[in-house]
LUMDOFI-532592 format. One record per atom (N, C-alpha, C): residue number from 1; residue in three letters; atom name; y, x, z. Coordinates in steps of 0.2 Angstrom, whole numbers, m for minus. Example, Ala and Ser with C-alpha at 12.3 -4.5 7.8 and 13.67 -1.06 7.14 Angstrom:
% LUMDOFI-532592
REC; 1; Ala; N; m28; 66; 39
REC; 1; Ala; CA; m22; 62; 39
REC; 1; Ala; C; m16; 66; 39
REC; 2; Ser; N; m11; 64; 35
REC; 2; Ser; CA; m5; 68; 36
REC; 2; Ser; C; 0; 64; 39
END
This chain:
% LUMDOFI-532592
REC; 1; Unk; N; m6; 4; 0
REC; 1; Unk; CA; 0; 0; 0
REC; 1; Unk; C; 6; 4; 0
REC; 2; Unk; N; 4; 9; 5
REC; 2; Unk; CA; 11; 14; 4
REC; 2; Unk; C; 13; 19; m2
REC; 3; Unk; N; 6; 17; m7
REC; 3; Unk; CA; 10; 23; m15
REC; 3; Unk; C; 12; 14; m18
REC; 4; Unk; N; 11; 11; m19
REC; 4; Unk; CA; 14; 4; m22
REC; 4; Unk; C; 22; 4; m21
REC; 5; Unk; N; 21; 4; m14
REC; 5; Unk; CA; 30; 2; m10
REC; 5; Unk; C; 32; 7; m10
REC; 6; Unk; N; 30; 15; m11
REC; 6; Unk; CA; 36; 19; m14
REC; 6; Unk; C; 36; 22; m22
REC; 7; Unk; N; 32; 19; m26
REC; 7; Unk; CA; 33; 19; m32
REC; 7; Unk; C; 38; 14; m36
REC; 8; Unk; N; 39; 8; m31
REC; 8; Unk; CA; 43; 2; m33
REC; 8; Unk; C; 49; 4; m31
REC; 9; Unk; N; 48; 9; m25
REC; 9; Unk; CA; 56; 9; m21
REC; 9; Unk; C; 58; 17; m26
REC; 10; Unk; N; 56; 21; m27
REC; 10; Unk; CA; 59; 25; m34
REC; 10; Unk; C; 62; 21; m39
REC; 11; Unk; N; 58; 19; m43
REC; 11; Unk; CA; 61; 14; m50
REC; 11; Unk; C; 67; 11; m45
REC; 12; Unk; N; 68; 6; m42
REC; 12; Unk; CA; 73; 2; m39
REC; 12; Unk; C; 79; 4; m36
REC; 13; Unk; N; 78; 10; m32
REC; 13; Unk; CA; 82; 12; m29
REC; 13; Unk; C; 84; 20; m25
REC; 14; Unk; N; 76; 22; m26
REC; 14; Unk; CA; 73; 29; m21
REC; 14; Unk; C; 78; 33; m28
REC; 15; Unk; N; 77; 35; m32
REC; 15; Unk; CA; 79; 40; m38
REC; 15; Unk; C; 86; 42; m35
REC; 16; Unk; N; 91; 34; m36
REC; 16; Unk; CA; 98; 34; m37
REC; 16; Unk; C; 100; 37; m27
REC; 17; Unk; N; 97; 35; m24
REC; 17; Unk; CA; 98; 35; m17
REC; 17; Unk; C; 99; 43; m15
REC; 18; Unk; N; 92; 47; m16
REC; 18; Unk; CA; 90; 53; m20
REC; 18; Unk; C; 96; 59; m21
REC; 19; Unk; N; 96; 56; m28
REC; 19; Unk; CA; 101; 59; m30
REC; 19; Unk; C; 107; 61; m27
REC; 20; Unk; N; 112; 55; m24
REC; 20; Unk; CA; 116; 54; m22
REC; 20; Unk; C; 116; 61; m13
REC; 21; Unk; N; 110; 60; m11
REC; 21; Unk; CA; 110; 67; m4
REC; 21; Unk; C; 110; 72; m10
REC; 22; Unk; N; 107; 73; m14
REC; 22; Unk; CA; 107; 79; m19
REC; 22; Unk; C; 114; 83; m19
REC; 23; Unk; N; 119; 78; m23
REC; 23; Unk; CA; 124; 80; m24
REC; 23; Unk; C; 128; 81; m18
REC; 24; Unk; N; 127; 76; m11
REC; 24; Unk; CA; 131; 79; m5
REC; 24; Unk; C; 127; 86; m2
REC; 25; Unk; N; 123; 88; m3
REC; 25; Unk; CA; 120; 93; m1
REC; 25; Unk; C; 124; 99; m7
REC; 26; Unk; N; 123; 97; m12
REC; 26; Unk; CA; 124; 103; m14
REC; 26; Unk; C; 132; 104; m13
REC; 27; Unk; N; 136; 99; m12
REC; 27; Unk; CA; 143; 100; m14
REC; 27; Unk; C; 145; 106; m5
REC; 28; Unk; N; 141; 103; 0
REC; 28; Unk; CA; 141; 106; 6
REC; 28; Unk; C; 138; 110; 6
REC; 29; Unk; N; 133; 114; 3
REC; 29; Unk; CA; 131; 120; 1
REC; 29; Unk; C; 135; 124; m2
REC; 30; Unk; N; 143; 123; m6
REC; 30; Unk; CA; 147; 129; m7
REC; 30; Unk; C; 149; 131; m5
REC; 31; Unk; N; 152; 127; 1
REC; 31; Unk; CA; 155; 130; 8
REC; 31; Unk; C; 150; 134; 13
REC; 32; Unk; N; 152; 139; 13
REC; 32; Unk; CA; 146; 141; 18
REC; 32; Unk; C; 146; 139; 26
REC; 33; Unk; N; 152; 137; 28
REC; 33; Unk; CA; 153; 134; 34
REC; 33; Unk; C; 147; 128; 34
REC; 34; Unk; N; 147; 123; 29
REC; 34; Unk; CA; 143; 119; 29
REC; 34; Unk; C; 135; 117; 25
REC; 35; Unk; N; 133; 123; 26
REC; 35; Unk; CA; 127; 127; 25
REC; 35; Unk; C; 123; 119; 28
REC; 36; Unk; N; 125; 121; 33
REC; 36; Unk; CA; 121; 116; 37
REC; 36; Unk; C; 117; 108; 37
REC; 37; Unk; N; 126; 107; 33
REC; 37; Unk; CA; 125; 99; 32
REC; 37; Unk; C; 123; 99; 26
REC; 38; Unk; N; 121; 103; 21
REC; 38; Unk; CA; 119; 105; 15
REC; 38; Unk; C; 111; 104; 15
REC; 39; Unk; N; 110; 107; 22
REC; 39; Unk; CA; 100; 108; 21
REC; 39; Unk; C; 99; 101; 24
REC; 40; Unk; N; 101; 96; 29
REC; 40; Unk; CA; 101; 91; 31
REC; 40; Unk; C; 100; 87; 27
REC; 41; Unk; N; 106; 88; 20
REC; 41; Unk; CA; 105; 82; 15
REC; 41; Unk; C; 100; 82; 11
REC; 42; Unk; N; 97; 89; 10
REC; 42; Unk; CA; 91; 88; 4
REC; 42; Unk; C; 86; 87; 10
REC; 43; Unk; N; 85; 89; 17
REC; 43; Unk; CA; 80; 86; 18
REC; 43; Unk; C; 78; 76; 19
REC; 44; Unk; N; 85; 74; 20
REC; 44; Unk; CA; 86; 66; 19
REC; 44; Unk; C; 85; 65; 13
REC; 45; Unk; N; 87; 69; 6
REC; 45; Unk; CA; 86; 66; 0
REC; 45; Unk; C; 77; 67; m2
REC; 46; Unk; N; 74; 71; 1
REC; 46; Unk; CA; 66; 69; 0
REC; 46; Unk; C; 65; 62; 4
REC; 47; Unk; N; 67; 61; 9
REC; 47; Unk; CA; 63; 56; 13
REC; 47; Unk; C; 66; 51; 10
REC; 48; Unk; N; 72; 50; 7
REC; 48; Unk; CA; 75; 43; 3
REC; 48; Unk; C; 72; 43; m5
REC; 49; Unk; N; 67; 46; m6
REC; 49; Unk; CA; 64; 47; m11
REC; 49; Unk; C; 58; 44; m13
REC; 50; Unk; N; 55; 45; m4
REC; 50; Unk; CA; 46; 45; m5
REC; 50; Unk; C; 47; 41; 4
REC; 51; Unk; N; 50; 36; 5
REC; 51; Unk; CA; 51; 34; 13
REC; 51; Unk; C; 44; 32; 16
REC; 52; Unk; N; 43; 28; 13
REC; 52; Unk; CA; 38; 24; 17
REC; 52; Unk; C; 30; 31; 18
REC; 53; Unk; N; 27; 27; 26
REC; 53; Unk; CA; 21; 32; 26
REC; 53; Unk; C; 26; 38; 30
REC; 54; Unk; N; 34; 38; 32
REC; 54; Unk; CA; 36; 42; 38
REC; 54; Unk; C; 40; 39; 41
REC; 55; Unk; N; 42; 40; 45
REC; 55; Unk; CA; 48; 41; 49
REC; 55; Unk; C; 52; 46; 54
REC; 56; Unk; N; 58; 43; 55
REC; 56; Unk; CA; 63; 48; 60
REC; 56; Unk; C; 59; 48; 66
REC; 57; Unk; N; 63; 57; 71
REC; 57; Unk; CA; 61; 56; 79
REC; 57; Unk; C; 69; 61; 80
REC; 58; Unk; N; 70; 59; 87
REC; 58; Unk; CA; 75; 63; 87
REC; 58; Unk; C; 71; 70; 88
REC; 59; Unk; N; 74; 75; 88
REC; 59; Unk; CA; 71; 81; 91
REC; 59; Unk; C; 75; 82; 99
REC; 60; Unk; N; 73; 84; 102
REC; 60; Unk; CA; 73; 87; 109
REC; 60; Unk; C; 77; 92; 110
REC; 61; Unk; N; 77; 97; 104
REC; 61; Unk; CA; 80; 103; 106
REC; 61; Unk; C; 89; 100; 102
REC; 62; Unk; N; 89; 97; 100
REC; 62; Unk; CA; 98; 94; 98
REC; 62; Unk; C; 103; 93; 102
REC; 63; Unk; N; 108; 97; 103
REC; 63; Unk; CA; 114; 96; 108
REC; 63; Unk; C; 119; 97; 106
REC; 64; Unk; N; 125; 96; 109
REC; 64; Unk; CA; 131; 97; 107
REC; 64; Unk; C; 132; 97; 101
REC; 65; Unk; N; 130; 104; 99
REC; 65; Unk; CA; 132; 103; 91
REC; 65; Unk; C; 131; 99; 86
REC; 66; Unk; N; 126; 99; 86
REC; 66; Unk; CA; 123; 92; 81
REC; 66; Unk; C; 127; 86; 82
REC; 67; Unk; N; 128; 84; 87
REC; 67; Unk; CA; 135; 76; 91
REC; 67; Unk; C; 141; 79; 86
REC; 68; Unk; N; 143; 85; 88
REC; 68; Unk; CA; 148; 88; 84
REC; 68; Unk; C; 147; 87; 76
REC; 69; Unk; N; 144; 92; 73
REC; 69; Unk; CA; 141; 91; 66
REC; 69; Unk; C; 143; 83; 64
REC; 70; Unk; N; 137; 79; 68
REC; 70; Unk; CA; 137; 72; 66
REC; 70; Unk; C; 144; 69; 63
REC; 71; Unk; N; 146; 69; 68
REC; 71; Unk; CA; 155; 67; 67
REC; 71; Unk; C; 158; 70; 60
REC; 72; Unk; N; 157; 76; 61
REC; 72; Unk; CA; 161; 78; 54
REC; 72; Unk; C; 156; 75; 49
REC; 73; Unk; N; 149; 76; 49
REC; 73; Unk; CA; 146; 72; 43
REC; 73; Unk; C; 146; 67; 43
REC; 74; Unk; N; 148; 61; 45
REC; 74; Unk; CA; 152; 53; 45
REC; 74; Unk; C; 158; 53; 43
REC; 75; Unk; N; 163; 58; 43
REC; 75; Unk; CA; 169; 58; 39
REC; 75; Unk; C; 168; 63; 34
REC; 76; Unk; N; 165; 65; 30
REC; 76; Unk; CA; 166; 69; 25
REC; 76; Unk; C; 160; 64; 18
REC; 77; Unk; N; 154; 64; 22
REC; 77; Unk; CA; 148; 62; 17
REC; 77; Unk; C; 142; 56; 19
REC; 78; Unk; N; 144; 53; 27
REC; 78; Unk; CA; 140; 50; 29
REC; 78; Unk; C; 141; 43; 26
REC; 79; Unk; N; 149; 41; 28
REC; 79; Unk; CA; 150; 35; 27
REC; 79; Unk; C; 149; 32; 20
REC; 80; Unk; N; 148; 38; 15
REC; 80; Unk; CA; 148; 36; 7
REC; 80; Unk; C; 142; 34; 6
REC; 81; Unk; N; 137; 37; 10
REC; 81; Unk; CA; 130; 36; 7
REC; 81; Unk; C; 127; 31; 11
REC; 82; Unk; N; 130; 31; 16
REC; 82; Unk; CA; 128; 23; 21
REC; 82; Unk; C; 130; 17; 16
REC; 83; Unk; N; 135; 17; 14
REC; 83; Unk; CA; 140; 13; 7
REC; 83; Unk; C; 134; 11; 3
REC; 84; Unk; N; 132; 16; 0
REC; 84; Unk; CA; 127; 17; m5
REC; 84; Unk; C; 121; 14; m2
REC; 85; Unk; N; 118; 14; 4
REC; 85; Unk; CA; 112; 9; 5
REC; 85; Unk; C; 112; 1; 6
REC; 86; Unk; N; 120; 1; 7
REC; 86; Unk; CA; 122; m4; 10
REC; 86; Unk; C; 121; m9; 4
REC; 87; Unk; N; 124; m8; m1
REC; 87; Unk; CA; 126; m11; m7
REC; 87; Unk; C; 118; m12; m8
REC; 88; Unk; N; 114; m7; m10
REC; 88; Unk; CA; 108; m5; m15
REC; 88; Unk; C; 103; m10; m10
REC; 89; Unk; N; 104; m10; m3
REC; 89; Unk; CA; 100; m16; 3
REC; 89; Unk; C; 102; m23; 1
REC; 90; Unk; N; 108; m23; m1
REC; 90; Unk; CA; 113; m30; m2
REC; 90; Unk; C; 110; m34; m9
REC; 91; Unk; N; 108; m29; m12
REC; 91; Unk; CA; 105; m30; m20
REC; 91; Unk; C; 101; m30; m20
REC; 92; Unk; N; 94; m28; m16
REC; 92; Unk; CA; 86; m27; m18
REC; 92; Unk; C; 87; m33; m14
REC; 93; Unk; N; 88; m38; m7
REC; 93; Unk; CA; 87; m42; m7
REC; 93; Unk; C; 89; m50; m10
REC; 94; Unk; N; 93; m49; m13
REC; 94; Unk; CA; 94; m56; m18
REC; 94; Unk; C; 85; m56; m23
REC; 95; Unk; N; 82; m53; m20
REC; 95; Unk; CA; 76; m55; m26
REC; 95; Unk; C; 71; m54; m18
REC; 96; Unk; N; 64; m60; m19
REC; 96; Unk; CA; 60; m61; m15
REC; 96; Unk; C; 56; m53; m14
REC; 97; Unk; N; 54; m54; m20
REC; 97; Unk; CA; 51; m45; m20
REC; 97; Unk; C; 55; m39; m17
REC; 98; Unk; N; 62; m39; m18
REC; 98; Unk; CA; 66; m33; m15
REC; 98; Unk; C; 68; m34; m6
REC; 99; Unk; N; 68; m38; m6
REC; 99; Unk; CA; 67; m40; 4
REC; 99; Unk; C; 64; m33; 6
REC; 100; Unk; N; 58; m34; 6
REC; 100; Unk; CA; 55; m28; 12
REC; 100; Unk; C; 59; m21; 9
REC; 101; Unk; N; 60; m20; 2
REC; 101; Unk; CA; 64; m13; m1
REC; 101; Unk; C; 73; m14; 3
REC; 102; Unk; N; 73; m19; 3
REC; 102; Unk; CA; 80; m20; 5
REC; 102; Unk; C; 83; m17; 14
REC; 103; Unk; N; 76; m19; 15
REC; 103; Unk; CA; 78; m21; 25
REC; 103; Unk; C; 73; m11; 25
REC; 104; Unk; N; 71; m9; 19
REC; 104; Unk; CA; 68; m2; 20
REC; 104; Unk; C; 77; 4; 20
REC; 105; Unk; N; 78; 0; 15
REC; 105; Unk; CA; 86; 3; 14
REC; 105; Unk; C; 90; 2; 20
REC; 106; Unk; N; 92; m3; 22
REC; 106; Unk; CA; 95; m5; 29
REC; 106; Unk; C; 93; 0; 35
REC; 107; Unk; N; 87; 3; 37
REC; 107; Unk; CA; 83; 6; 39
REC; 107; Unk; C; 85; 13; 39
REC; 108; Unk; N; 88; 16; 32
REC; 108; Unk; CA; 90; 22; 31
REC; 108; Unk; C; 97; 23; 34
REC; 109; Unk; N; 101; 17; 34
REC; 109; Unk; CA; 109; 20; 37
REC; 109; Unk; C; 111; 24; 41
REC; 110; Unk; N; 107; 22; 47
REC; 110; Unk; CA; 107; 25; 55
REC; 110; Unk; C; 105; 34; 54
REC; 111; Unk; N; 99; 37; 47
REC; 111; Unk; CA; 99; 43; 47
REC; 111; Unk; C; 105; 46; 42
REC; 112; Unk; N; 108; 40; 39
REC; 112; Unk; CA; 112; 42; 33
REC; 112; Unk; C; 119; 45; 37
REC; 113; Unk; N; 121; 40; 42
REC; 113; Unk; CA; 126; 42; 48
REC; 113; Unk; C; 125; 48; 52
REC; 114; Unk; N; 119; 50; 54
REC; 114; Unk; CA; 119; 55; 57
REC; 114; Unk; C; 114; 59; 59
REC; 115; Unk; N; 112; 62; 52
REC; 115; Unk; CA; 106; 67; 50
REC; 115; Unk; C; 105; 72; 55
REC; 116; Unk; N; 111; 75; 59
REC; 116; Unk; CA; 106; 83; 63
REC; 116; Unk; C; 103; 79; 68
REC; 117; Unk; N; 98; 83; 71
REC; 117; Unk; CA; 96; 81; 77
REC; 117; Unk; C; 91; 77; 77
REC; 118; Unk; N; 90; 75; 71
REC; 118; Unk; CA; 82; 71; 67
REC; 118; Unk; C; 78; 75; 65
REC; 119; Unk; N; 70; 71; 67
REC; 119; Unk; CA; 65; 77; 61
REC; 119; Unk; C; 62; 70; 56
REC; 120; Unk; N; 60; 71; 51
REC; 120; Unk; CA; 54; 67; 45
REC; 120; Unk; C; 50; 68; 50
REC; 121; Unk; N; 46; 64; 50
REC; 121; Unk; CA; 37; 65; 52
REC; 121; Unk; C; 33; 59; 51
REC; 122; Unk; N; 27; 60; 50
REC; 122; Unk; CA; 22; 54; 47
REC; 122; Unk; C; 21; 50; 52
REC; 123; Unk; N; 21; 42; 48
REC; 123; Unk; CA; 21; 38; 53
REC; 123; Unk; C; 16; 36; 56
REC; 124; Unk; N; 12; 38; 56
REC; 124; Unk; CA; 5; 39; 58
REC; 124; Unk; C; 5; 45; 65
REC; 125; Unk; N; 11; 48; 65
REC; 125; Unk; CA; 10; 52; 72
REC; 125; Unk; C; 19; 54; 72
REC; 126; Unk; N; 23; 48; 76
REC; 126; Unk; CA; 29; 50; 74
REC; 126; Unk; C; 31; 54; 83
REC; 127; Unk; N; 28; 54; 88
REC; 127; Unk; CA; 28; 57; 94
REC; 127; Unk; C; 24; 64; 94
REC; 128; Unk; N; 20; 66; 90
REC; 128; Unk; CA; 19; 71; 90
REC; 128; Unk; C; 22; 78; 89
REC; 129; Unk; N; 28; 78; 89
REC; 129; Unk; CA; 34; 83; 87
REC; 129; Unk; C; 37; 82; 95
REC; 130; Unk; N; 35; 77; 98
REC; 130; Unk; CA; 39; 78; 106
REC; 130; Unk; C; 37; 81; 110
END
């Protein structure tokens, strides 16, 4: 069921979503001050690509900085790609079938807002990393 619901969530919306961390990562990757929020995006843009079958955990080891980081990645790249789920959740649900890809995208905001301090893990063992 989970290569169905991310081969349907690619075509519909995983590609464009994708991309989208692509180009904030790379654009945060010239600066080297923001190195940082650059490897955070492509790590979001695999899991906005291939969602289903993982999920977020906080990590343990995240303090300060990352609350820091956070903030500036909500004012610089956060709030556009939240933008961008919002819309693309707002659209895959007007069709029955787009519902669960819809409320899958809604799902992604909260890491779209603020990526450090999260790890990807299988959702089959999402405590495992604590």
């Amino acid at each position: 069921m989970r290569l169905i619901l991310n081969v349907v969530w690619l075509v519909l919306c995983g590609f464009w979503m994708a991309v989208g961390y692509l180009v904030a990562g790379l654009i945060c990757c010239l600066l080297i001050v923001t190195i940082p929020f650059g490897i955070a995006s492509f790590r979001i843009a695999a899991y906005a690509f291939w969602p289903f079958g993982r999920t977020t955990v906080e990590r343990r080891d995240a303090g300060a900085g990352s609350l820091l980081g956070n903030v500036i990645w909500i004012v610089f790249a956060g709030w556009w790609l939240a933008l961008g789920h919002i819309v693309t959740g707002i659209a895959l649900c007007l069709s029955i079938i787009g519902i669960p890809l819809g409320i899958a995208n809604f799902k992604l905001i909260p890491i779209s807002l603020m990526p450090l301090g999260r790890e990807i893990v299988p959702s089959d063992r999402p405590f495992a990393t604590r």
